[in-house]
C-alpha positions in Angstrom: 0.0 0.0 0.0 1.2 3.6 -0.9 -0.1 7.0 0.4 -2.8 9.0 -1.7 -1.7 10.0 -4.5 -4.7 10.8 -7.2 -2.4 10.5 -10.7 -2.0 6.5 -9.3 -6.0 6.3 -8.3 -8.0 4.6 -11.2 -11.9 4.1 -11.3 -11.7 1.2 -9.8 -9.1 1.7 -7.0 -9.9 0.6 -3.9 -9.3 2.4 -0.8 -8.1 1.8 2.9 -8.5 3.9 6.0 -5.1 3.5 8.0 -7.3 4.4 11.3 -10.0 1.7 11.4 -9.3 -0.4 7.8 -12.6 0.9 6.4 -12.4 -0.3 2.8 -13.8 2.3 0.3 -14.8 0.1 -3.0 -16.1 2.5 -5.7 -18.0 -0.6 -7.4 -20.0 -0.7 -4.3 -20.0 3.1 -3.2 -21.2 4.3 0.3 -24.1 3.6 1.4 -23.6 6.0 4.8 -23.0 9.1 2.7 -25.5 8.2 -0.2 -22.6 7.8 -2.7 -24.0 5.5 -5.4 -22.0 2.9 -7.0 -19.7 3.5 -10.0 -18.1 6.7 -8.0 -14.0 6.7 -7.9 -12.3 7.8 -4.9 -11.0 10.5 -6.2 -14.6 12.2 -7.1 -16.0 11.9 -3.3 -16.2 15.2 -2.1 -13.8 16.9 -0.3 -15.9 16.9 3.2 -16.2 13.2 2.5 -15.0 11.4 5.9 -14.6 7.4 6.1 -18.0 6.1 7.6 -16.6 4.1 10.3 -14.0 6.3 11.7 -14.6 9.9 10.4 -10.8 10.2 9.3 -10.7 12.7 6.1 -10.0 11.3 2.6 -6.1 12.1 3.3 -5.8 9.2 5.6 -6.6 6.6 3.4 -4.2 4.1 1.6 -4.1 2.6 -2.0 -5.2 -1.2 -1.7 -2.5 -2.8 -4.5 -4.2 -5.5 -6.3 
């Protein structure tokens, strides 16, 4: 895993929070902030905080697959 950085974040890219290991999976969205499937990481809004945790978008990790 590597820190954020959005030029290595595809549309797929999944996503972990290094606080609680909240997994942020754009094919299945977020169901606690109403974000509908399909969206990419990258195009969650800025206030957008992990669901479990509430840590901010820069504290989440690329998952390499």
């Amino acid at each position: 895993m590597n820190t954020v950085h959005e030029f290595e974040i595809g549309p797929t890219t999944r996503m972990e929070c290094k606080v609680c290991w909240y997994v942020y999976d754009p094919v299945a969205g977020d169901e606690e902030w109403q974000v509908p499937p399909g969206v990419p990481f990258h195009e969650l809004p800025e206030h957008w905080t992990c669901p479990l945790c509430g840590a901010s978008k820069d504290q989440f990790l690329i998952i390499q697959e």
